[in-house]
C-alpha positions in Angstrom: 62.1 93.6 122.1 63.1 96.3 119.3 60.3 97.7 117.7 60.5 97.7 114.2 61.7 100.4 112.3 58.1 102.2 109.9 58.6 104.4 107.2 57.1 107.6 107.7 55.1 110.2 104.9 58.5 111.4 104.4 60.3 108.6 103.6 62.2 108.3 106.5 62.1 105.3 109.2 60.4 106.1 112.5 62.2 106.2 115.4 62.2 102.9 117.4 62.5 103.2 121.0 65.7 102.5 120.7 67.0 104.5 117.8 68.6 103.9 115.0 72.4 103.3 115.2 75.4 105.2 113.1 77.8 103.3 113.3 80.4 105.3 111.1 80.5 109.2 111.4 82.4 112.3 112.4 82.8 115.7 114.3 85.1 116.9 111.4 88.2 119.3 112.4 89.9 122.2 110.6 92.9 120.5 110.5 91.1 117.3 108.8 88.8 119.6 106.4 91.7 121.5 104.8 93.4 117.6 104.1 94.1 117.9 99.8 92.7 114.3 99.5 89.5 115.6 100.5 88.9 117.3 97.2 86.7 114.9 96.0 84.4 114.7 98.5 83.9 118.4 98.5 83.1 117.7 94.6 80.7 115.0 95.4 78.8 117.0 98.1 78.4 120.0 96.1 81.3 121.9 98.5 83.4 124.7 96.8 86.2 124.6 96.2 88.6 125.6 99.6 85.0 125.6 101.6 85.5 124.5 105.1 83.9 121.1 105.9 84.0 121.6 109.2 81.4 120.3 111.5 80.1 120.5 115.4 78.6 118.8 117.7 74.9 121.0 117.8 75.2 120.2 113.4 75.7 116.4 114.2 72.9 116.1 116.9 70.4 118.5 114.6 70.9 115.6 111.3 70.8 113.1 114.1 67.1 114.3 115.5 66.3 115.1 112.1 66.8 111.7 110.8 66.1 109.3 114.1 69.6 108.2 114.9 69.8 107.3 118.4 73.3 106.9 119.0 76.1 107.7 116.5 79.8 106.1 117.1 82.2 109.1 116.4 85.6 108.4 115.2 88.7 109.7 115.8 91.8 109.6 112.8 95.5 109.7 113.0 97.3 110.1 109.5 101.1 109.6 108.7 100.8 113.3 108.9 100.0 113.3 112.3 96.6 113.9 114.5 92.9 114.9 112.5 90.4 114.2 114.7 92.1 113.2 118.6 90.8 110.3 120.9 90.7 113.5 123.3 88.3 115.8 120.8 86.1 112.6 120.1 86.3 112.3 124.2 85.0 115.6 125.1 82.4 115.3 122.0 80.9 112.5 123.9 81.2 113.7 127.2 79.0 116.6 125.5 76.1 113.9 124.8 76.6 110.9 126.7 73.7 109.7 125.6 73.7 109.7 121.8 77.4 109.5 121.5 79.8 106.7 121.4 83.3 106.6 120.6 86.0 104.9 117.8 89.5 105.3 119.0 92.5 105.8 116.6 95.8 104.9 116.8 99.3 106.3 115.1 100.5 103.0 113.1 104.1 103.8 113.1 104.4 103.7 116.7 102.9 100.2 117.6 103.7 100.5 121.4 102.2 103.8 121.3 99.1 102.6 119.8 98.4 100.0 122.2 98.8 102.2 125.1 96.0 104.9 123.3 93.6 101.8 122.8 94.2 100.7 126.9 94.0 104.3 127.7 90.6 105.4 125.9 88.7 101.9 124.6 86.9 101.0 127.9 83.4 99.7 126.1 81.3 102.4 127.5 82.7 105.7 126.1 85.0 104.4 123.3 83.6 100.7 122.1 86.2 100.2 119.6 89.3 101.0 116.8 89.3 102.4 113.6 91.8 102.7 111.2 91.1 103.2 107.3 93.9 101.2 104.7 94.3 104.4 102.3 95.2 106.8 105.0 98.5 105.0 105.4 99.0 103.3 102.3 99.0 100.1 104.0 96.8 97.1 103.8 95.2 95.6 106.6 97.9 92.6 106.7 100.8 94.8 107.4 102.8 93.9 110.3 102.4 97.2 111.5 98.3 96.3 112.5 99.4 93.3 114.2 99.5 94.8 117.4 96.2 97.1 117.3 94.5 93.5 116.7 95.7 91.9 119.8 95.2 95.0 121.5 91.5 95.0 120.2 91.1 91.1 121.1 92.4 91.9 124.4 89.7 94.8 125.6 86.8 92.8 123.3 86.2 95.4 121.3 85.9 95.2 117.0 88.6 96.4 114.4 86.9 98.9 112.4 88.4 99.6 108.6 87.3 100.5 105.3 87.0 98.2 102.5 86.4 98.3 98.6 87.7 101.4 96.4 88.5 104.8 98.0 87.1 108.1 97.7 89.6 110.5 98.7 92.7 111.4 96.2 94.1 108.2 97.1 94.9 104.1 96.2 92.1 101.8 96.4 93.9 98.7 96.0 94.6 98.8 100.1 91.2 98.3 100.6 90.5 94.8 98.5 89.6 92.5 100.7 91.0 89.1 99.6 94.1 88.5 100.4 95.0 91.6 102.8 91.5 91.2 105.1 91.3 87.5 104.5 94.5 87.5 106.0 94.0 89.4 109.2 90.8 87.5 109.8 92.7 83.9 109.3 95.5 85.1 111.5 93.0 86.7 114.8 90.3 84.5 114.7 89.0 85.6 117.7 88.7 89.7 115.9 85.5 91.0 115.4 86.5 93.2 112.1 83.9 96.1 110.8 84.7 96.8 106.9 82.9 100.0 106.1 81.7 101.6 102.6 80.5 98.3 101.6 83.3 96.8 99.4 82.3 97.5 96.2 83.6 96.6 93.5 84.8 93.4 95.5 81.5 92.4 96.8 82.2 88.8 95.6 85.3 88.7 97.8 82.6 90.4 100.7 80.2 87.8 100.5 82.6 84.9 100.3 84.8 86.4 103.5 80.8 87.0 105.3 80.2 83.1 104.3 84.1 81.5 105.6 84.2 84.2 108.8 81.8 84.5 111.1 83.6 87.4 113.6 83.6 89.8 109.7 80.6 92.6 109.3 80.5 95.5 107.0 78.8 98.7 107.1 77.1 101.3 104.9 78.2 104.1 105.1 79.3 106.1 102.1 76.2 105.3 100.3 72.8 106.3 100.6 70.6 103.2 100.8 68.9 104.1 97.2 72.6 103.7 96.0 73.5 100.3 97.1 74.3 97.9 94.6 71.6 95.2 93.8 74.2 92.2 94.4 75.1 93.9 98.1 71.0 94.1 98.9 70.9 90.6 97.9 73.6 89.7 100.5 72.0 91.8 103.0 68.8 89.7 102.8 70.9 86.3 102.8 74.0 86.1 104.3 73.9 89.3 105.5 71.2 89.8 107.3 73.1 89.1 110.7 76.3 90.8 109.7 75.5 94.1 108.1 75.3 97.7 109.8 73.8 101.4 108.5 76.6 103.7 108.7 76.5 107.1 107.1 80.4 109.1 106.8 78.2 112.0 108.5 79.5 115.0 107.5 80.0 113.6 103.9 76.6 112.2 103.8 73.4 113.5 105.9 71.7 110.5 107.5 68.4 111.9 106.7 69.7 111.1 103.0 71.4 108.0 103.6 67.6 106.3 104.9 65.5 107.4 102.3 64.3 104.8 100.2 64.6 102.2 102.8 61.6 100.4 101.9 63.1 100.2 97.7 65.5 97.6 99.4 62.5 95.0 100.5 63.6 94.5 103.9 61.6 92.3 106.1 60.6 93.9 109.4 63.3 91.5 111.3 65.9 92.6 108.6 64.9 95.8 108.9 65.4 96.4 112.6 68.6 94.6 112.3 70.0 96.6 110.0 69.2 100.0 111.1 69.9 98.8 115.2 70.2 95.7 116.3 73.0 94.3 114.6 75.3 97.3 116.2 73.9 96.9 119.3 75.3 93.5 119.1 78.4 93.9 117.6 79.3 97.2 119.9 77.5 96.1 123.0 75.3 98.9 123.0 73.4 97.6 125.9 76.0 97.3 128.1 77.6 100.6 127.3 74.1 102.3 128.0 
């Protein structure tokens, strides 16, 4: 068994033997750091403008040790303008630490045939253990046709649909990532699709906890928010319904995981909750344990 996850004097949780799981970050390129919609996120971190939000692999294990992630899942993104982050960088990143790296493949959405070769090229459930692809990058809600075939292609190699839910950050719409009726949707249409909705839905966490209630394949993530940050109503869920369903996620470079875990013990976790939270739950979800 897990052990469970103990604060420490520094108000950070102890490493299990295990680790604690990201289950949403990234090895940030040029070519993605220099993206316009970024600007706010270089606000919100306290970036300059024009700075460079570039990141490497030696940064990303240093806030990994520093905080007690075990294993962070690394993804790779593909805008309408083309490749940010490739399923071959995110490939060699992992091939750079087997052992604390997994993968998220991406796909390019206006080339469905395309896509589904990248996902039975790269997502084998070792290396790359599953798909992400965020509404706002593409302008286009999560019940587009144009998904249809990254689902099925996700069903077929059993691994989750990643996305991100509730308002957007970057300079662009929000309304792509409300959950009722463009997730509700997908999950009524591939009810065999395990789907992942990161950044924690707000302001729609009504719609979140009634989609966590009616489908039991639909999880959600926190990343984007440090845990001191979470609304009250999500913490609520997480000790209810969610207790089973929810993940720690960080958007690593935006956020440092050793921020995102402070204040763990404000939330009033049990030690069960806890463990599944910070671990267990993605270990599930991912199949960790058979990707080890």
């Amino acid at each position: 068994m897990i052990e469970h996850i103990r604060e420490r004097n520094d108000g950070l949780p102890e490493r299990s033997p295990l680790g604690v799981i990201d289950v949403w970050a990234q090895i940030i390129t040029e070519r993605m750091a220099r993206r316009p919609w970024l600007e706010p996120l270089m606000r919100w971190t306290g970036r300059a403008p024009g700075q460079i939000f570039e990141t490497n692999i030696a940064d990303t294990l240093a806030a990994m040790d520093e905080a007690g992630i075990g294993i962070s899942l690394l993804s790779a993104w593909h805008g309408p303008e083309g490749s940010l982050i490739s399923n071959d960088e995110v490939a060699a990143q992992i091939e750079a630490a087997p052992s604390r790296f997994r993968g998220l493949a991406t796909v390019n959405l206006n080339s469905p045939m395309e896509a589904v070769r990248e996902i039975r090229r790269w997502v084998d459930g070792k290396h790359f253990v599953g798909v992400r692809v965020v509404p706002w990058l593409w302008d286009l809600p999560p019940n587009h046709r144009l998904y249809y075939p990254i689902y099925a292609a996700c069903i077929e190699a059993n691994v989750p649909f990643c996305t991100q839910i509730g308002h957007t950050g970057p300079l662009r719409r929000s309304e792509v990532g409300r959950l009722i009726p463009y997730l509700e949707d997908v999950l009524l249409d591939f009810p065999e699709l395990i789907v992942v909705g990161g950044h924690v839905g707000y302001p729609w966490l009504d719609e979140l906890t009634t989609l966590s209630i009616k489908f039991p394949n639909f999880y959600v993530d926190t990343s984007a928010y440090t845990l001191r940050r979470l609304p009250a109503s999500f913490v609520d869920w997480m000790k209810s319904v969610g207790q089973k369903r929810v993940m720690f996620g960080t958007n690593w470079p935006m956020l440092h995981p050793s921020n995102c875990l402070k204040g763990i013990e404000s939330l009033g976790l049990s030690e069960v909750q806890k463990a599944a939270f910070l671990s267990d739950n993605a270990r599930r979800v991912f199949r960790l344990a058979e990707a080890g």
